[in-house]
PQR file of N, CA, C, O and H, with PARSE charges and radii, in Angstrom:
ATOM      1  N   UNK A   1      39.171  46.693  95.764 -0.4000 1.5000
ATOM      2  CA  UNK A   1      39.948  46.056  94.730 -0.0000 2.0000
ATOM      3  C   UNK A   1      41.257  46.830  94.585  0.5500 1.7000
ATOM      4  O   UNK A   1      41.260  48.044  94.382 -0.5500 1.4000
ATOM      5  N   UNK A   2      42.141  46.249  94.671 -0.4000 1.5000
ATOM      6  CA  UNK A   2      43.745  47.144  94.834 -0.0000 2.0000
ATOM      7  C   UNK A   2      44.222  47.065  93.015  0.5500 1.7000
ATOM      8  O   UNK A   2      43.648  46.398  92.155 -0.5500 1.4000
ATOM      9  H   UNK A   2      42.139  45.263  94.836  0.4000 1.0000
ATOM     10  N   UNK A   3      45.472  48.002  92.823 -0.4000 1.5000
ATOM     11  CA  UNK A   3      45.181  48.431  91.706 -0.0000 2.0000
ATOM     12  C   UNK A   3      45.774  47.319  90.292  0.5500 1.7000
ATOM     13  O   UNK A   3      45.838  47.319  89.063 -0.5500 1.4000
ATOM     14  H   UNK A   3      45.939  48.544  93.522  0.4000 1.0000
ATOM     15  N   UNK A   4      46.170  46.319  91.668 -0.4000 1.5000
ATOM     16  CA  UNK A   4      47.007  45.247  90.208 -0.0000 2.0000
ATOM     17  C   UNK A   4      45.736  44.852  89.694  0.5500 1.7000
ATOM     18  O   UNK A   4      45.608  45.011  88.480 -0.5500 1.4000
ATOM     19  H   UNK A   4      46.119  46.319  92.667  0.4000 1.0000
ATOM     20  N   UNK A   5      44.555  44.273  90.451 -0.4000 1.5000
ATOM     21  CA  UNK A   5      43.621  43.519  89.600 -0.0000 2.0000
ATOM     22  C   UNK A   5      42.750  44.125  88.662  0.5500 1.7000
ATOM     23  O   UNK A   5      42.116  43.519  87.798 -0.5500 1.4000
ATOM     24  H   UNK A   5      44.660  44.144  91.437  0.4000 1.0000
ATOM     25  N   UNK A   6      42.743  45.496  88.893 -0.4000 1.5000
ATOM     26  CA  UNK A   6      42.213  46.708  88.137 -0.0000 2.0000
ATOM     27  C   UNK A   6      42.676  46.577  86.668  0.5500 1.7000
ATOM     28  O   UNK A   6      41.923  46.502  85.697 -0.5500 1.4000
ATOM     29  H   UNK A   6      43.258  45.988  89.595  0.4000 1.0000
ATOM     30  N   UNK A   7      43.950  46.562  86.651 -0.4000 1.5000
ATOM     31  CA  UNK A   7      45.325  46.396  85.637 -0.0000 2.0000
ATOM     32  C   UNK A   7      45.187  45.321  84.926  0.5500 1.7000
ATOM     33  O   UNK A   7      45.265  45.317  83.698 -0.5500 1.4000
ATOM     34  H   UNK A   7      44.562  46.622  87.440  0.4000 1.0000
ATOM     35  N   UNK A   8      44.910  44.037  85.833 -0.4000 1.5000
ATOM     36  CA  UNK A   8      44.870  42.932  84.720 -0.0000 2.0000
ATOM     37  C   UNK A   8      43.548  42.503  84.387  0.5500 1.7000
ATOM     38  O   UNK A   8      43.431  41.662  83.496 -0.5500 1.4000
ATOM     39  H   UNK A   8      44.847  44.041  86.831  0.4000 1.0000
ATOM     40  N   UNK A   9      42.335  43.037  85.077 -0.4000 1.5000
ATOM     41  CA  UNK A   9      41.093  42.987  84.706 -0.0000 2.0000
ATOM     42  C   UNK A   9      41.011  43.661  82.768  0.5500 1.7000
ATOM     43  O   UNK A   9      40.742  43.194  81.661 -0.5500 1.4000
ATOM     44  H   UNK A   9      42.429  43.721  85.801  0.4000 1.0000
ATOM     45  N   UNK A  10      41.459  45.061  83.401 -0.4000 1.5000
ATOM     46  CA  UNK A  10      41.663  46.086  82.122 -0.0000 2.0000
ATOM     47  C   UNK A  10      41.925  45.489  81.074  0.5500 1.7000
ATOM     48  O   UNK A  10      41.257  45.528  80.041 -0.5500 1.4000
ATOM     49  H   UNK A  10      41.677  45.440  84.300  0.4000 1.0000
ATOM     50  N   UNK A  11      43.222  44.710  81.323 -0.4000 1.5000
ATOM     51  CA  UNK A  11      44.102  43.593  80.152 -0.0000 2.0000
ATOM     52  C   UNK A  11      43.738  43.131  79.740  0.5500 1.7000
ATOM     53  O   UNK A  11      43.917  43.052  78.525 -0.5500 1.4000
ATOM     54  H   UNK A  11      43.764  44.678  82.163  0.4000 1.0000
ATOM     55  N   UNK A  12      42.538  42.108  80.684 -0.4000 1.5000
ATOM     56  CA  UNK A  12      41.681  40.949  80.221 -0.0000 2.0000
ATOM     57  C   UNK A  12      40.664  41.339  79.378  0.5500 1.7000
ATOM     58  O   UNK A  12      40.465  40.630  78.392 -0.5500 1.4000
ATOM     59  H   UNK A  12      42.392  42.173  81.672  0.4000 1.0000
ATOM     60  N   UNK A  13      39.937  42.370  79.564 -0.4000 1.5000
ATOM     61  CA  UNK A  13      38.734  42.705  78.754 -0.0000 2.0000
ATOM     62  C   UNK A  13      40.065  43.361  77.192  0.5500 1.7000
ATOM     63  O   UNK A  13      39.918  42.775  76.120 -0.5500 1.4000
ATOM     64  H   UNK A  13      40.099  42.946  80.365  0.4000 1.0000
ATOM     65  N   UNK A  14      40.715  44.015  77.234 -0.4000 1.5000
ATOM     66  CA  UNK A  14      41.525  44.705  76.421 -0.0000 2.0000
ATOM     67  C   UNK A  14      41.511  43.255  75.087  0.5500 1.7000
ATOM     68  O   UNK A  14      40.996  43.263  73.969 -0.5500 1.4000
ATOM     69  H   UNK A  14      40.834  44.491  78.105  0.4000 1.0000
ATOM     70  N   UNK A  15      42.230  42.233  75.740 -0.4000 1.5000
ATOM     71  CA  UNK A  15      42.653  40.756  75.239 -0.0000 2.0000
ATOM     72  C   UNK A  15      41.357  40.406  74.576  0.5500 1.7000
ATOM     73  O   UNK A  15      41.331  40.212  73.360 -0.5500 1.4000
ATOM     74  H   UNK A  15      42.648  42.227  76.649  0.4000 1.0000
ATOM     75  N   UNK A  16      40.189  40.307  75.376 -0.4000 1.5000
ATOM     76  CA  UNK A  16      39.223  39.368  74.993 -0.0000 2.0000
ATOM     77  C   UNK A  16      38.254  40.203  74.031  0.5500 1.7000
ATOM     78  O   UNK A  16      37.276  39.705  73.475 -0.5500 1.4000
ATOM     79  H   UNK A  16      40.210  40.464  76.363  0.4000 1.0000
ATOM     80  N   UNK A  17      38.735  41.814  73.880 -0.4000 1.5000
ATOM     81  CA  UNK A  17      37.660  42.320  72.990 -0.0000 2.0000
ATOM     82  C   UNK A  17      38.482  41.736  71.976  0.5500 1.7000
ATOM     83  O   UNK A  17      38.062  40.684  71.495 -0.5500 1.4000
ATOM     84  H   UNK A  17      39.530  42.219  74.332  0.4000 1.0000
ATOM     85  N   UNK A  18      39.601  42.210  71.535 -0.4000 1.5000
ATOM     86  CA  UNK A  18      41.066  42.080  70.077 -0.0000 2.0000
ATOM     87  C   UNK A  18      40.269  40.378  69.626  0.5500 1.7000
ATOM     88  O   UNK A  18      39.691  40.208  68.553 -0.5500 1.4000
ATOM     89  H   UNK A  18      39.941  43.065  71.926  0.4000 1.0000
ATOM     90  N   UNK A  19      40.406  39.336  70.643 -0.4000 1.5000
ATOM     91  CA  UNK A  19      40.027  38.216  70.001 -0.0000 2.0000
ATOM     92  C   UNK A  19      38.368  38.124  69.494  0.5500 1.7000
ATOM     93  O   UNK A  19      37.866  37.608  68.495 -0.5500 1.4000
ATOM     94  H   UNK A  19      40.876  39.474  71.516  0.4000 1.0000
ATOM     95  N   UNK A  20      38.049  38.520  70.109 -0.4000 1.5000
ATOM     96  CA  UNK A  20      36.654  38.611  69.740 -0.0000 2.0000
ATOM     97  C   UNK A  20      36.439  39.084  68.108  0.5500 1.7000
ATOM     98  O   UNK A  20      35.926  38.437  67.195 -0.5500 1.4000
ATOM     99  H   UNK A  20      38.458  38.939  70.920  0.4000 1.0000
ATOM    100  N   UNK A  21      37.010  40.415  68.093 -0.4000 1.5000
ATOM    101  CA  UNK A  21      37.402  41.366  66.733 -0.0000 2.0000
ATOM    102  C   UNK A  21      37.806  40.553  65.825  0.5500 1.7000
ATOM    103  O   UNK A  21      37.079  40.686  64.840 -0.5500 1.4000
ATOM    104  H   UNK A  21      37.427  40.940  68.835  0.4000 1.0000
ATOM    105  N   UNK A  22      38.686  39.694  65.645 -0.4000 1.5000
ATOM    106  CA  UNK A  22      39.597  38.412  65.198 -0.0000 2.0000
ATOM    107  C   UNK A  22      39.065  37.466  64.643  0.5500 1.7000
ATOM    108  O   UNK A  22      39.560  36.943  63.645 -0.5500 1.4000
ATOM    109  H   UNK A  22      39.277  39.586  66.445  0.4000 1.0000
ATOM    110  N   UNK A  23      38.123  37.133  65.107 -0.4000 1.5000
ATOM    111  CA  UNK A  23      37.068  36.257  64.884 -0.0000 2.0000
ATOM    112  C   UNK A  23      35.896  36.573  64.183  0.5500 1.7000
ATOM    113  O   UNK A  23      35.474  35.941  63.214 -0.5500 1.4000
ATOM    114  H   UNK A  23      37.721  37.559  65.918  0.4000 1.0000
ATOM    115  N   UNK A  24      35.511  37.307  64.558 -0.4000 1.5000
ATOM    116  CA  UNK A  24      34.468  37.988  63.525 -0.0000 2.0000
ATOM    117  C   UNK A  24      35.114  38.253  62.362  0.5500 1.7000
ATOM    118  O   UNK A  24      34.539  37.815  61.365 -0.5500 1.4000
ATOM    119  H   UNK A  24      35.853  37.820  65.345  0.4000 1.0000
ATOM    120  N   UNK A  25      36.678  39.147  62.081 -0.4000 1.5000
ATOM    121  CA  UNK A  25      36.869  39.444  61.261 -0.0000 2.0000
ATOM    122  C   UNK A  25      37.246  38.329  59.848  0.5500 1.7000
ATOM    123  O   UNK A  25      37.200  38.548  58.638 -0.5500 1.4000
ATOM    124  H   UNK A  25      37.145  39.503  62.890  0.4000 1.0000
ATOM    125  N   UNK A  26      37.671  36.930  60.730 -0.4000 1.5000
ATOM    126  CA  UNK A  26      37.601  36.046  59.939 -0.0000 2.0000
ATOM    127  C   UNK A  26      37.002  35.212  59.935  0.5500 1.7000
ATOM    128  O   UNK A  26      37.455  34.120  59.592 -0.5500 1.4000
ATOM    129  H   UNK A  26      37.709  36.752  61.714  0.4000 1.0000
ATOM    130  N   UNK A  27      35.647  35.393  60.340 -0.4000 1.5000
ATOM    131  CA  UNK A  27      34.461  34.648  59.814 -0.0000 2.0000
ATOM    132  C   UNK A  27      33.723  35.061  58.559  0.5500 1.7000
ATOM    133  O   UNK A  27      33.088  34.421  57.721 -0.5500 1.4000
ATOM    134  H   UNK A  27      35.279  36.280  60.619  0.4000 1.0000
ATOM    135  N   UNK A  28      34.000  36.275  58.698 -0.4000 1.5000
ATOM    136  CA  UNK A  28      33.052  37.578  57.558 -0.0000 2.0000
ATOM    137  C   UNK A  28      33.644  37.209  56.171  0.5500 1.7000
ATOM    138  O   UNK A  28      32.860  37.375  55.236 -0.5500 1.4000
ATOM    139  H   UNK A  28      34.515  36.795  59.379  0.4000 1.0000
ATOM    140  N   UNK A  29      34.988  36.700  55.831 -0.4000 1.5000
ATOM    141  CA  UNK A  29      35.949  36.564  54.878 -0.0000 2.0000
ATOM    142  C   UNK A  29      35.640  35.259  54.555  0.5500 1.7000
ATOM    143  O   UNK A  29      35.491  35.083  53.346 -0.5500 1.4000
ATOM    144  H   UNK A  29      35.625  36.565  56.590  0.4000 1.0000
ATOM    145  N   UNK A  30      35.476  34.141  55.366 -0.4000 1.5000
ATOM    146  CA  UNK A  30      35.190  32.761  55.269 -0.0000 2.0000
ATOM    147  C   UNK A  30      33.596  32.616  54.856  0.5500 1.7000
ATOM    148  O   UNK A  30      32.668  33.302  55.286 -0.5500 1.4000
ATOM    149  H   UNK A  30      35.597  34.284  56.348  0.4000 1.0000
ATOM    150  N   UNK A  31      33.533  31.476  53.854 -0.4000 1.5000
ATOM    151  CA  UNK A  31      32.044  30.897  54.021 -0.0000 2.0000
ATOM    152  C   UNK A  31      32.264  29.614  53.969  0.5500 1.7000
ATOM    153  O   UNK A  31      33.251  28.968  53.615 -0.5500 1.4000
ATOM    154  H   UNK A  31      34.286  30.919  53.505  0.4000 1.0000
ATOM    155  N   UNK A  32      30.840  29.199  54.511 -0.4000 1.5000
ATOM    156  CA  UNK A  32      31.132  27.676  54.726 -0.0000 2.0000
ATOM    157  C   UNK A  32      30.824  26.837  53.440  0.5500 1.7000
ATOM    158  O   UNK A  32      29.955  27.103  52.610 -0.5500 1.4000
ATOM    159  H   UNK A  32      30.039  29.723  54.799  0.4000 1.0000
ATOM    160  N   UNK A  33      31.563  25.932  53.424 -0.4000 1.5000
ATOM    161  CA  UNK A  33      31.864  25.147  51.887 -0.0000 2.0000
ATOM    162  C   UNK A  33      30.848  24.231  51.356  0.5500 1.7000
ATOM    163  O   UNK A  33      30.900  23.778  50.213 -0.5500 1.4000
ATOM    164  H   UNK A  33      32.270  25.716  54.098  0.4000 1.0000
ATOM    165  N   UNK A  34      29.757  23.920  52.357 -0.4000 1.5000
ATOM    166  CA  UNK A  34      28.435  23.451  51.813 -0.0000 2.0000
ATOM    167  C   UNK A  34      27.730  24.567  51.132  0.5500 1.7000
ATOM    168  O   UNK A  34      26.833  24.270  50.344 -0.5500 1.4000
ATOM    169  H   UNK A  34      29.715  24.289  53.286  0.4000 1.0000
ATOM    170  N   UNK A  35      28.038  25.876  51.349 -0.4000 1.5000
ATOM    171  CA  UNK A  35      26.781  26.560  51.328 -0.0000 2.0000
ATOM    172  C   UNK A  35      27.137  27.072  49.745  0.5500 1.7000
ATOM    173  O   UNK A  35      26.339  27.944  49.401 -0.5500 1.4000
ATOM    174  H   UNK A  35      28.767  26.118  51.990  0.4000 1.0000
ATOM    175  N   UNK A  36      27.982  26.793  48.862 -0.4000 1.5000
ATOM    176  CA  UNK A  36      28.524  26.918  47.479 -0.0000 2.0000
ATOM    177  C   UNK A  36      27.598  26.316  46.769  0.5500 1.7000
ATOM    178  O   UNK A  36      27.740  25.103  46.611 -0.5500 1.4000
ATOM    179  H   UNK A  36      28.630  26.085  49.141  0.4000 1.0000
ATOM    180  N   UNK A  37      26.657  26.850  46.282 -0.4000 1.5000
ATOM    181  CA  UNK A  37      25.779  26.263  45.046 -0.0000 2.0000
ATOM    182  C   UNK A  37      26.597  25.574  43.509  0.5500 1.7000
ATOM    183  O   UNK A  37      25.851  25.050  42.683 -0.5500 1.4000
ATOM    184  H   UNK A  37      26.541  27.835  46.411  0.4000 1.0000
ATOM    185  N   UNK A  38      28.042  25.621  43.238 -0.4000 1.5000
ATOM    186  CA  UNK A  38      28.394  24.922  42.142 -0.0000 2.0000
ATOM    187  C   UNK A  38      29.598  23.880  43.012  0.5500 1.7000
ATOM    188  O   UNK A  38      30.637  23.353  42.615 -0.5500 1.4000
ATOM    189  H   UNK A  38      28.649  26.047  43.909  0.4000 1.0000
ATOM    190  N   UNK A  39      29.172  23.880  43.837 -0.4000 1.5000
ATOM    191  CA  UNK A  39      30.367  22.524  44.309 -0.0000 2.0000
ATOM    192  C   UNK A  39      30.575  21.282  43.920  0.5500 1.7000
ATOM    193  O   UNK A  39      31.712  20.841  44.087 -0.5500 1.4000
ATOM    194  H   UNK A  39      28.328  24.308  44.160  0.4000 1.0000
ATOM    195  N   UNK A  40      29.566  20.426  43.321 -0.4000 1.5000
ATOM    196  CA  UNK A  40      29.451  19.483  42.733 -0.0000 2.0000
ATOM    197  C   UNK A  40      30.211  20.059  41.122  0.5500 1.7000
ATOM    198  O   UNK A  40      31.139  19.322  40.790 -0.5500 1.4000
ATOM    199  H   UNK A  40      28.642  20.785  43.186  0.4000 1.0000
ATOM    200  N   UNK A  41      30.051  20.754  40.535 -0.4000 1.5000
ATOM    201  CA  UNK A  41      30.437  20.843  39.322 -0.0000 2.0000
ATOM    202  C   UNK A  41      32.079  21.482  38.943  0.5500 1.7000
ATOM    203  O   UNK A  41      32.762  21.508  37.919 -0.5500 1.4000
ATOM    204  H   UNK A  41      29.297  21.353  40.805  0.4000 1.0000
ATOM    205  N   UNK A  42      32.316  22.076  40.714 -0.4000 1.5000
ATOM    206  CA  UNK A  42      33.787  22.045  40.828 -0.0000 2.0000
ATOM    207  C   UNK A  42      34.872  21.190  40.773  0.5500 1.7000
ATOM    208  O   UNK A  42      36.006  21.118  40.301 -0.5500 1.4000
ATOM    209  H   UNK A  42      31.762  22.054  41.546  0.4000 1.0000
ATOM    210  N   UNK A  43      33.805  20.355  41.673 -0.4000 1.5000
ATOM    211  CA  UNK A  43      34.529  18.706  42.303 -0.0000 2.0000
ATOM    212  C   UNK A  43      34.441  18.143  40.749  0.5500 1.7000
ATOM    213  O   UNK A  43      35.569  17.663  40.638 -0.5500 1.4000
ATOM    214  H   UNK A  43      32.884  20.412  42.057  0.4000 1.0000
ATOM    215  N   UNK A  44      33.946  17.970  39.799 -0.4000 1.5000
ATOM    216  CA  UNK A  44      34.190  17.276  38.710 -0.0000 2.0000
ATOM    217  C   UNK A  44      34.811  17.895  37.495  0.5500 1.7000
ATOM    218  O   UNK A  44      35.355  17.155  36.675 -0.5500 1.4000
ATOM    219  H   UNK A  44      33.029  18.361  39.890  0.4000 1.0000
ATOM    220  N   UNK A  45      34.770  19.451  37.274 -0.4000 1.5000
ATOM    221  CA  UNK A  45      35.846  19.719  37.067 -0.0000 2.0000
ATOM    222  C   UNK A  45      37.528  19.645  37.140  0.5500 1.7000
ATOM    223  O   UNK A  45      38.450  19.825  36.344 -0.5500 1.4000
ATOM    224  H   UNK A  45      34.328  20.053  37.940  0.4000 1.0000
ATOM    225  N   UNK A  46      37.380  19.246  38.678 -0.4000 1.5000
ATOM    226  CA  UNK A  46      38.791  19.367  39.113 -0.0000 2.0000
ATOM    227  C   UNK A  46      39.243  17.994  38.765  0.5500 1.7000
ATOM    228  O   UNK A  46      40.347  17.830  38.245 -0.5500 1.4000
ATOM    229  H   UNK A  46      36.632  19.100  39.325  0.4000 1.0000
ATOM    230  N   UNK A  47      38.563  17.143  38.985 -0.4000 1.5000
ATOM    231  CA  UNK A  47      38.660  15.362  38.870 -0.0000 2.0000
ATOM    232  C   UNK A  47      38.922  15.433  37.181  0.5500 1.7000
ATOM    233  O   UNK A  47      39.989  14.967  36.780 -0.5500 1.4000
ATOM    234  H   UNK A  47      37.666  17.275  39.407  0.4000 1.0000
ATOM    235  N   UNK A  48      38.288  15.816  36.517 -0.4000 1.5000
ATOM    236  CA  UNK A  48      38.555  15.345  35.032 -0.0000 2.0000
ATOM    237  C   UNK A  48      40.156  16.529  34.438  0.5500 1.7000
ATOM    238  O   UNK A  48      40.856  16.289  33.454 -0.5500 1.4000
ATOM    239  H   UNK A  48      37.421  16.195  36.843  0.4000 1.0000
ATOM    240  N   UNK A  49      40.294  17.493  35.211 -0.4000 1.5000
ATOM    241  CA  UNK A  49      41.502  18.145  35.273 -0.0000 2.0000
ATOM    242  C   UNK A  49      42.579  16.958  35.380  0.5500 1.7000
ATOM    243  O   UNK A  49      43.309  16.357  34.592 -0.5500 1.4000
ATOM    244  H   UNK A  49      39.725  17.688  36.011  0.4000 1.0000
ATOM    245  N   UNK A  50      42.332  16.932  36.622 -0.4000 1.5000
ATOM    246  CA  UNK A  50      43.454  15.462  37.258 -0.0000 2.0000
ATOM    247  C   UNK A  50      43.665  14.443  35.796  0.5500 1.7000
ATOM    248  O   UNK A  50      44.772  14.219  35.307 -0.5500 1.4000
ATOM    249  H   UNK A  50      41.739  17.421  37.262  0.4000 1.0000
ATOM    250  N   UNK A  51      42.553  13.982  35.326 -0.4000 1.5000
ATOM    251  CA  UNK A  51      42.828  12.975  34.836 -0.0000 2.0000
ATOM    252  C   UNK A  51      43.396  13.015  33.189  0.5500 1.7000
ATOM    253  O   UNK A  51      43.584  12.139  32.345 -0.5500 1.4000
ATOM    254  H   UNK A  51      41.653  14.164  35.724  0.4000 1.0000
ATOM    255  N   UNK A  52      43.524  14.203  33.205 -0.4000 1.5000
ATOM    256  CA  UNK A  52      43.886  15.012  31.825 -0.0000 2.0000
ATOM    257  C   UNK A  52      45.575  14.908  32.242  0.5500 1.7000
ATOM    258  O   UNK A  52      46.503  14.334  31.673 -0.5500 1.4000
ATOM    259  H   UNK A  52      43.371  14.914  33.891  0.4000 1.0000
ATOM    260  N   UNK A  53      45.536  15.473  33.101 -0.4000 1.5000
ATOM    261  CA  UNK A  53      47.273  15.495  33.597 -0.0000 2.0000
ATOM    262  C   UNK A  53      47.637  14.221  33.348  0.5500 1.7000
ATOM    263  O   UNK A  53      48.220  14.020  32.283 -0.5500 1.4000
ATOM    264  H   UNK A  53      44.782  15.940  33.563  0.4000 1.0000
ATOM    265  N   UNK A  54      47.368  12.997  34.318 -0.4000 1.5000
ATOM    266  CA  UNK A  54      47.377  12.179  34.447 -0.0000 2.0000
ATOM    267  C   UNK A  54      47.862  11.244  33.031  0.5500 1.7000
ATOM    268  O   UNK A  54      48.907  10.630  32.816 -0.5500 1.4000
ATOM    269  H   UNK A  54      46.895  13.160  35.184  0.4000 1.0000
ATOM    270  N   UNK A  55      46.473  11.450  32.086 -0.4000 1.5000
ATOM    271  CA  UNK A  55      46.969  10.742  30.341 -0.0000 2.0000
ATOM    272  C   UNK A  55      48.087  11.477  29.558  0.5500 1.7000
ATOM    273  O   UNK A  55      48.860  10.870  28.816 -0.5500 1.4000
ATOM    274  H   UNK A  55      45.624  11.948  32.261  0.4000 1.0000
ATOM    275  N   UNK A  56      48.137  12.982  29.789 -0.4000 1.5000
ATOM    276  CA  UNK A  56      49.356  13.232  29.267 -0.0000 2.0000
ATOM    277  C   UNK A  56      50.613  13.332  29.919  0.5500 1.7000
ATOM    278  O   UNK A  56      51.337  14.073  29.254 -0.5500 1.4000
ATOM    279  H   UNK A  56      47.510  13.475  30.392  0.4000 1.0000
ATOM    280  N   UNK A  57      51.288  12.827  31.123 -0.4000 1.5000
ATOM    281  CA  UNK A  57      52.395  12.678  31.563 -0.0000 2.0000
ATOM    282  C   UNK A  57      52.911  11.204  30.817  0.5500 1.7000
ATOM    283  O   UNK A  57      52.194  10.292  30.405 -0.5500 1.4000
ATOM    284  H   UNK A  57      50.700  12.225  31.663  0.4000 1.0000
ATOM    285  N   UNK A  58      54.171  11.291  30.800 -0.4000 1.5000
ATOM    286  CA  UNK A  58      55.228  10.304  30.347 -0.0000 2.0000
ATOM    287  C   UNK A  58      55.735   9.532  31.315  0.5500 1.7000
ATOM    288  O   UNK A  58      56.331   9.955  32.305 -0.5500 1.4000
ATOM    289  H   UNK A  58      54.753  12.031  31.135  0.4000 1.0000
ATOM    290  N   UNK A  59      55.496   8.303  31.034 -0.4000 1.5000
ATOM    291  CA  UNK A  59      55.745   7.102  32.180 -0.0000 2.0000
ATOM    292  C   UNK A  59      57.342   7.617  31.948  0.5500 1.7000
ATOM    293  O   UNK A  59      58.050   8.089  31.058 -0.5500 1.4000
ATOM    294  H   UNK A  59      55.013   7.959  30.229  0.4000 1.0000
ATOM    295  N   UNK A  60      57.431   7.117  33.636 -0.4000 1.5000
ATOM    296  CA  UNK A  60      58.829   7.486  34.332 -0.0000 2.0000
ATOM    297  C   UNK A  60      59.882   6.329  33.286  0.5500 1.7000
ATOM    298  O   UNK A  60      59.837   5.157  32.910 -0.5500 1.4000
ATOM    299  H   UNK A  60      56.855   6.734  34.359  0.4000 1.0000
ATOM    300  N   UNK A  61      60.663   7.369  33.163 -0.4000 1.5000
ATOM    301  CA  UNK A  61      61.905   6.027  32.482 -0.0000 2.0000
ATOM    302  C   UNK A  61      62.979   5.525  33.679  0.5500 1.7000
ATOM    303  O   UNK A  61      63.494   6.011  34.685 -0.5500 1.4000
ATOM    304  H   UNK A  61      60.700   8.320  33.469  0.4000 1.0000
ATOM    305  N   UNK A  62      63.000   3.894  32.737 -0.4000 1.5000
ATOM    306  CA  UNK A  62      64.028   2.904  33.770 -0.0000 2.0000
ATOM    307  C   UNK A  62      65.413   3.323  33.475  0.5500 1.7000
ATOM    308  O   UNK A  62      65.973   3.529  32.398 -0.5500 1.4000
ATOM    309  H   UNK A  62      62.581   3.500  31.919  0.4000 1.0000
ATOM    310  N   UNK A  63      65.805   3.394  34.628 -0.4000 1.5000
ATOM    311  CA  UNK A  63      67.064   3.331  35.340 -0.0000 2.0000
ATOM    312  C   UNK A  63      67.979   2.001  34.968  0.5500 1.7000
ATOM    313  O   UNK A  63      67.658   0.992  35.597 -0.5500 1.4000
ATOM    314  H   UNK A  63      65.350   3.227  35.503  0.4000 1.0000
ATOM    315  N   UNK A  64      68.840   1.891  34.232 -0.4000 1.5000
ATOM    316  CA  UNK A  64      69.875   0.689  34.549 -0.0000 2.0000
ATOM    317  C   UNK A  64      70.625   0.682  35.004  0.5500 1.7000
ATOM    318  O   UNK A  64      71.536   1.392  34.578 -0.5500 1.4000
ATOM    319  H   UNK A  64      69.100   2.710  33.721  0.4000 1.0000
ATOM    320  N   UNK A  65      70.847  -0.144  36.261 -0.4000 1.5000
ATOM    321  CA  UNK A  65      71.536   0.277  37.584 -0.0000 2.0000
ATOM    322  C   UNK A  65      73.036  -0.994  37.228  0.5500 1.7000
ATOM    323  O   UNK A  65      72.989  -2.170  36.865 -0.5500 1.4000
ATOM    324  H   UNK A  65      70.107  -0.721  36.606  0.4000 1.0000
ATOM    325  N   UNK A  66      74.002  -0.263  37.475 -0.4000 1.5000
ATOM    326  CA  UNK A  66      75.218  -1.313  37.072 -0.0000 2.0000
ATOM    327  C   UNK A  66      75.622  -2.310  37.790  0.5500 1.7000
ATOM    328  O   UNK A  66      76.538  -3.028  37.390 -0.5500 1.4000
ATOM    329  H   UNK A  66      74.041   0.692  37.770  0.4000 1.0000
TER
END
C-alpha cells in the first residue's frame, strides 16, 4: 500500500469517527416527540393560547382608497 492511500485511509477513518461523534452527540440532546408523556395537554394548551390571541386582536381597519 503506497503512502497516499495510507493518508487518505487515515482521513477517512479521522472523518467518519468526528461524524459518528456528531451524531451521537445530537441524538443524546434530542428526544423523540412521541415519547413526551404531556403532549396531548401541550397541544391544547397551545390551541386555546391561539385562540385567546385570536378573540383579542382588532379587526384590520379599511383603507379608503381615492
Amino acid at each position: 500500500m503506497n503512502r497516499s492511500k495510507k493518508i487518505f485511509l487515515t482521513f477517512a477513518i479521522i472523518f467518519l469517527a468526528i461524524m459518528v461523534y456528531i451524531g451521537y452527540d445530537i441524538s443524546s440532546r434530542t428526544t423523540f416527540p412521541g415519547s413526551k408523556p404531556q403532549l396531548k395537554e401541550r397541544l391544547l394548551d397551545e390551541i386555546e393560547s391561539q385562540d385567546e390571541d385570536t378573540l383579542n386582536t382588532n379587526a384590520p381597519k379599511k383603507v379608503n382608497s381615492l
